[in-house]
VMD Tcl script that draws the C-alpha trace (Angstrom):
set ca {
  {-31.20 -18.24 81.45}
  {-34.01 -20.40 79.96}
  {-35.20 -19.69 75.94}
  {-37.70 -17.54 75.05}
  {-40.61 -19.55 74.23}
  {-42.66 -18.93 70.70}
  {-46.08 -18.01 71.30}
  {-48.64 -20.64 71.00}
  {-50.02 -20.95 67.23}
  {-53.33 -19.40 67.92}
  {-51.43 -16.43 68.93}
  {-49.84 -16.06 65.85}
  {-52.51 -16.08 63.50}
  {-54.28 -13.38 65.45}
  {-51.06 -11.24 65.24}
  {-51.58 -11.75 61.39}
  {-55.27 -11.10 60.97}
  {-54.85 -7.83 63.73}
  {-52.14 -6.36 61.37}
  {-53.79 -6.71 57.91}
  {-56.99 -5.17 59.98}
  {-54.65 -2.28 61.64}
  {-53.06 -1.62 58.06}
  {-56.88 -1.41 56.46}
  {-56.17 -4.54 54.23}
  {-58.92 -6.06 55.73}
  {-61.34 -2.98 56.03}
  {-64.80 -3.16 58.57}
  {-67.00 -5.54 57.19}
  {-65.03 -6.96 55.05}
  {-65.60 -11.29 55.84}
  {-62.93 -12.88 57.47}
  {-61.85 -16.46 57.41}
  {-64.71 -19.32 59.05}
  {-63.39 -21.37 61.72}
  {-62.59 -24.36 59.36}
  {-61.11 -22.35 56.53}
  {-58.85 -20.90 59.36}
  {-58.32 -24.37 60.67}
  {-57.39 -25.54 56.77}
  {-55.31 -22.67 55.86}
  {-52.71 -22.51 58.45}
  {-52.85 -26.38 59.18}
  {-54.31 -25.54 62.41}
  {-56.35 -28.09 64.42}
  {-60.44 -26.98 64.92}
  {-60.12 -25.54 68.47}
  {-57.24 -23.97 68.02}
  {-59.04 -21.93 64.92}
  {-61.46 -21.23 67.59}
  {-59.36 -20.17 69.88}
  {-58.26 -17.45 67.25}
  {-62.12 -16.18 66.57}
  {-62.38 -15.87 70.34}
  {-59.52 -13.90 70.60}
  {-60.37 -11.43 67.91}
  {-63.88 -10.76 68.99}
  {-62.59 -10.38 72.64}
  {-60.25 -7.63 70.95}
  {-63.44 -6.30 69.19}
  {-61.72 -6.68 65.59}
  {-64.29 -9.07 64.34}
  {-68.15 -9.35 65.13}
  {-70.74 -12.18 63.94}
  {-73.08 -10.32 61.08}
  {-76.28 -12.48 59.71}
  {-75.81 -12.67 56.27}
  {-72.19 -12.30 55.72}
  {-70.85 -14.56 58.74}
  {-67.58 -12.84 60.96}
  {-67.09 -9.63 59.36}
  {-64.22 -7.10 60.18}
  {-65.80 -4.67 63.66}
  {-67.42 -1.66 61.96}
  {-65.65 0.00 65.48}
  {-62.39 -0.70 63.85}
  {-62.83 2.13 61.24}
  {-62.98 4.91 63.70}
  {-61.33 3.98 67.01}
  {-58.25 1.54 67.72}
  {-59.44 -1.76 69.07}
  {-58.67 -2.91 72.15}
  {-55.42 -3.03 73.08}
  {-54.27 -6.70 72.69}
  {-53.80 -8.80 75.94}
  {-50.54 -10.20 76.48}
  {-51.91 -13.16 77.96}
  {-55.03 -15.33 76.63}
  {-58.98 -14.38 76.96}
  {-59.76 -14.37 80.05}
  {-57.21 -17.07 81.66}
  {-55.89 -15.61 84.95}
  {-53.24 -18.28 85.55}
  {-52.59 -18.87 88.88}
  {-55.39 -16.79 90.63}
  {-54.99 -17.65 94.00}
  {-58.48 -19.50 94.68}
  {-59.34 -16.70 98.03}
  {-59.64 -14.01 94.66}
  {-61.59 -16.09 92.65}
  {-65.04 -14.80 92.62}
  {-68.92 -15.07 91.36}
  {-68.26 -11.99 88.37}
  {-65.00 -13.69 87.69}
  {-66.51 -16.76 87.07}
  {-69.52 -15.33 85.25}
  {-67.82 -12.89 82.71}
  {-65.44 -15.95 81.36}
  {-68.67 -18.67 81.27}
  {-70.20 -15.79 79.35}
  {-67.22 -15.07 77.10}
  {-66.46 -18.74 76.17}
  {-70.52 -18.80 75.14}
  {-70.42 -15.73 73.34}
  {-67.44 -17.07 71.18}
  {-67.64 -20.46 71.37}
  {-71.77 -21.59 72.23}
  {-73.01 -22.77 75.44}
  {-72.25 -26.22 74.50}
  {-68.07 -25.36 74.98}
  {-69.02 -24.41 78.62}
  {-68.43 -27.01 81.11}
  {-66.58 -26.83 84.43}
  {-63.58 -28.23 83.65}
  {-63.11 -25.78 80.24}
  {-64.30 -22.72 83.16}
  {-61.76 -24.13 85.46}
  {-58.49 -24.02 82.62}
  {-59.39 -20.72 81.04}
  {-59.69 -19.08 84.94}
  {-56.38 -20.70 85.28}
  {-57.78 -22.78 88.64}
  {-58.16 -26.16 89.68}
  {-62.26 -27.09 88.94}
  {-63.04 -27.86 93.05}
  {-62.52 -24.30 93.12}
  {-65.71 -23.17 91.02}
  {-68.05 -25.11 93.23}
  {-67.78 -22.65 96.18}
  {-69.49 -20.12 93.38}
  {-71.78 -22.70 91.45}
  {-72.82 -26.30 92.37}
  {-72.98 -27.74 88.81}
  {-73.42 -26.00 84.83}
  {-77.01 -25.96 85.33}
  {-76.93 -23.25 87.75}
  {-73.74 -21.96 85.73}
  {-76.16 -21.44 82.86}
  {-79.32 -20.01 85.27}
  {-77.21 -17.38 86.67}
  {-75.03 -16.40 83.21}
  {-78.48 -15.63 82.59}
  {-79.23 -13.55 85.33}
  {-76.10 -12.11 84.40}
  {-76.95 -10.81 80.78}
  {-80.32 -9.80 81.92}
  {-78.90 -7.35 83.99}
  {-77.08 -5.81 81.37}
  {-79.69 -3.26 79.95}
  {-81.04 -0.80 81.35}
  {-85.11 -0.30 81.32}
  {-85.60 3.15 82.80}
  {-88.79 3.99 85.28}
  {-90.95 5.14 84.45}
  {-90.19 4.83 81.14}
  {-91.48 6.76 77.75}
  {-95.18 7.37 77.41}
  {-97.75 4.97 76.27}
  {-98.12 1.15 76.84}
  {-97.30 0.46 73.27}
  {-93.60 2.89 73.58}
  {-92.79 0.51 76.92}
  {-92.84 -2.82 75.25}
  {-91.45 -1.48 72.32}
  {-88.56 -0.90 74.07}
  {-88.57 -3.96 76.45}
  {-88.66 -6.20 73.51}
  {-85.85 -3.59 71.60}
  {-83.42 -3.93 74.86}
  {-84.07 -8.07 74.93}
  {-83.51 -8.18 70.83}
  {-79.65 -6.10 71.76}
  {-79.55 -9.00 74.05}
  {-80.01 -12.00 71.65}
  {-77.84 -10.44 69.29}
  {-74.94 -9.95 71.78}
  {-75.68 -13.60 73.07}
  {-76.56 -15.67 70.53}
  {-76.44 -18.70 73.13}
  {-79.11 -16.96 75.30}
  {-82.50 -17.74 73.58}
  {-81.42 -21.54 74.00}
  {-81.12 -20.79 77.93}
  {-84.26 -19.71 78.93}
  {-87.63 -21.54 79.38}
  {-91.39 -20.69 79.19}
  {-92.76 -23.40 81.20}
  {-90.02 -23.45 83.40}
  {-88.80 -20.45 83.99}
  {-85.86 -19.17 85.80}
  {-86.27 -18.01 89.21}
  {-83.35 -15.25 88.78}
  {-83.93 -11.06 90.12}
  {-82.67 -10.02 86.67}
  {-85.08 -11.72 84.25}
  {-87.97 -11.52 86.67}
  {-87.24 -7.59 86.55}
  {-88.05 -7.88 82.85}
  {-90.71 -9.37 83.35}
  {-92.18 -6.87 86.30}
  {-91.16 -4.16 84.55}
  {-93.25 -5.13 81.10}
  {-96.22 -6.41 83.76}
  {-95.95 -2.55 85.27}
  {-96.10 -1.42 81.26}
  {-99.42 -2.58 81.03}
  {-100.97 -0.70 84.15}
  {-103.90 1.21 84.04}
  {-105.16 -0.91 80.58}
  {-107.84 -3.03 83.41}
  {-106.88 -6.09 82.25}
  {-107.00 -9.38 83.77}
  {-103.97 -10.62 84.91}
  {-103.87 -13.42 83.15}
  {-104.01 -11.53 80.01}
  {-100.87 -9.40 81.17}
  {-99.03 -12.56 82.09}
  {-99.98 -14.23 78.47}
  {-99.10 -11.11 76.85}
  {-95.49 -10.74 79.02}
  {-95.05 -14.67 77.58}
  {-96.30 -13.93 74.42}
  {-93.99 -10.80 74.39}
  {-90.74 -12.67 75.31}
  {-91.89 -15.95 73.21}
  {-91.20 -13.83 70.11}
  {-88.32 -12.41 70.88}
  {-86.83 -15.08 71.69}
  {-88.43 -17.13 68.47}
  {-86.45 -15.01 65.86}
  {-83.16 -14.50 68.07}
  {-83.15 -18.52 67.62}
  {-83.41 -17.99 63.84}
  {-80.42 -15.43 63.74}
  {-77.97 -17.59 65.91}
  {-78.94 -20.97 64.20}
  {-78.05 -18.89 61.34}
  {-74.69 -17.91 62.68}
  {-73.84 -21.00 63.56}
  {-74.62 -22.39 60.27}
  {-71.88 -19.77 58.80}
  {-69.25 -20.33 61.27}
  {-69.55 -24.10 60.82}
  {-69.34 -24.71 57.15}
  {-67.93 -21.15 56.27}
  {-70.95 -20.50 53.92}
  {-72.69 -17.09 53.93}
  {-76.20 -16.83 53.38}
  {-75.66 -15.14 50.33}
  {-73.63 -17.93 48.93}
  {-76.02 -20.42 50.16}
  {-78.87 -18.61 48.27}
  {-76.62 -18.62 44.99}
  {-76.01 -22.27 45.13}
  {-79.84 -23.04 45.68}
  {-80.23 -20.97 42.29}
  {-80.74 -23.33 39.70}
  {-83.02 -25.26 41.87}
  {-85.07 -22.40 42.86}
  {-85.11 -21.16 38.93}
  {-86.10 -24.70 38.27}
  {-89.15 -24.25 41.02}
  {-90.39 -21.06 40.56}
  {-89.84 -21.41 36.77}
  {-92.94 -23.73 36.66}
  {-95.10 -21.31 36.82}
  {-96.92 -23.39 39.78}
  {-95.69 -20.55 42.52}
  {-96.00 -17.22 41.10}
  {-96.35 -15.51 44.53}
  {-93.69 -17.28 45.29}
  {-91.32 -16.29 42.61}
  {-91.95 -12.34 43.56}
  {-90.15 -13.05 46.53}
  {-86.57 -11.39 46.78}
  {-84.27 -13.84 49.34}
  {-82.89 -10.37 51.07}
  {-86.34 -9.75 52.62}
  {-86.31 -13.52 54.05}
  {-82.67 -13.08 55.15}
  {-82.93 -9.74 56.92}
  {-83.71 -11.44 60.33}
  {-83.49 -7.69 62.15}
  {-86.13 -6.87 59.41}
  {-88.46 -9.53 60.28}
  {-88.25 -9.04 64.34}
  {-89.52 -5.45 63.37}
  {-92.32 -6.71 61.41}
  {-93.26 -9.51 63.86}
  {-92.98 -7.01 67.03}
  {-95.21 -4.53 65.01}
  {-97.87 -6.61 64.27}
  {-98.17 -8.58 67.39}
  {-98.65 -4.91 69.41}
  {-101.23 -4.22 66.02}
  {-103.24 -7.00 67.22}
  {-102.41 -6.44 71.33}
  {-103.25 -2.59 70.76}
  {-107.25 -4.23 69.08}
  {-107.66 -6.32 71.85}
  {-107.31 -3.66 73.91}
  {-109.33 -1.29 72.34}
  {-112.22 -3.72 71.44}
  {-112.61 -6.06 74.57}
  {-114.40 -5.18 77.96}
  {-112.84 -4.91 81.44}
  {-114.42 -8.17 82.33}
  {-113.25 -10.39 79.37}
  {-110.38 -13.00 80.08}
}
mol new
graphics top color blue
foreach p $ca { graphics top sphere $p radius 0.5 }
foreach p [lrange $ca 0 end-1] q [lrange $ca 1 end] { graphics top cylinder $p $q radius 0.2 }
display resetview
């Protein structure tokens, strides 16, 4: 009879943070441990601290939260979390290669990027986590540039945008640009994906982007101006989802919260707006330039503003 073998590190720390969040020592939102204080505290190496994150947003315990880094799921304070798996996110060891398929494939490229960034997906890293030899992944994709196109395709087809759709041009992108905000937020490696001037050719994204073309019917405008505005649309989207994962990132890497980060800068800023040379400045309050969900609101409100004047002011024949 061979000897039971201990589980793997990683595996053990999560069974420690799962049971302090089960017995409400650790209560939702409470901040949890960055990757390198994990790393430092139980004498763990880098990856392997990663490796534990993963696992405990795959069990939906913890959740990435601008302005206070990995936070404690607000679903763990009214539902159990997922049940956890006996064997590692979302390694399938030993799938015979004839069930390895496209979704497969997909779901654990996205997965590794939603934990980890798209920088920790590569082939070989696909290949060990689907528990397959890496020859096998290229009868699904020929190399990790079309990995990334169609893991983009993929979370593009997440939300649904309803036909026709609520009333009023301003209501449809409203709620286009809502549905692809849900998206940067779930996918903070997304924004980094996609490309204006070369876009991807993918039915999922170019659905977004028929869908906010059909929003604009019946306005007679040029379609150049409904393609700029579709761009112009996305382009800001996509501008302050970039903020909020670079922000993310910044957090998970050196385990400093924005909050923090602000009260370190304090003396210098006191020192600065002291001076009496920026007195607008010094009115500011650092929560309205933090709140990144704030500042998509304002941006998207503004932009249709000014959209909502052009269409209102300009003839049928301007470009």
């Amino acid at each position: 009879m061979s000897a039971h073998r201990p589980d793997p590190p990683y595996r053990r720390i999560v069974a420690e943070f799962r049971a302090r969040i089960l017995a409400g020592d650790l209560r939702p939102g409470d901040r949890v441990p960055s990757i390198r204080q994990v790393a430092q505290r139980w004498g763990v190496a880098v990856a392997t601290a990663t490796k534990v994150m993963a696992a405990l947003r795959d069990e939906g315990l913890v959740e990435a939260k601008v302005g206070a880094g990995t936070v404690v799921s607000a679903r763990t304070g009214h539902q159990r979390p997922v049940a956890p798996a006996t064997t590692p996110r979302p390694r399938q060891a030993g799938i015979p290669k004839q069930a390895l398929n496209r979704d497969q494939v997909l779901r654990t490229a996205i997965a590794i990027a939603d934990s980890e960034g798209l920088d920790a997906v590569s082939m070989r890293r696909l290949a060990t986590e689907l528990g397959v030899g890496p020859m096998s992944l290229y009868r699904h994709v020929a190399n990790k540039e079309e990995l990334v196109t169609q893991m983009v395709d993929e979370v593009f087809g997440e939300p649904e945008l309803p036909v026709p759709g609520p009333e009023g041009w301003r209501a449809k992108l409203e709620l286009i640009s809502r549905r692809q905000w849900e998206l940067g937020r779930r996918h903070l490696w997304m924004p980094r994906a996609v490309s204006f001037t070369r876009p991807l050719l993918v039915p999922n994204m170019m659905a977004h982007t028929e869908w906010t073309l059909r929003a604009l019917d019946g306005l007679d405008l040029p379609m150049t101006v409904r393609i700029r505005e579709v761009l112009t649309l996305h382009a800001l989207v996509v501008t302050v989802a970039l903020t909020m994962a670079d922000e993310v990132e910044a957090e998970q890497e050196t385990g400093v919260t924005l909050t923090r980060w602000w009260l370190a800068q304090r003396e210098r800023a006191d020192e600065l707006l002291g001076s009496g040379r920026f007195p607008l400045l010094a009115a500011m309050s650092h929560e309205t330039v933090s709140d990144v969900d704030g500042l998509f609101e304002y941006s998207l409100a503004r932009h249709l503003d000014g959209f909502a004047a052009l269409v209102e002011g300009r003839s049928p024949t301007q470009t």
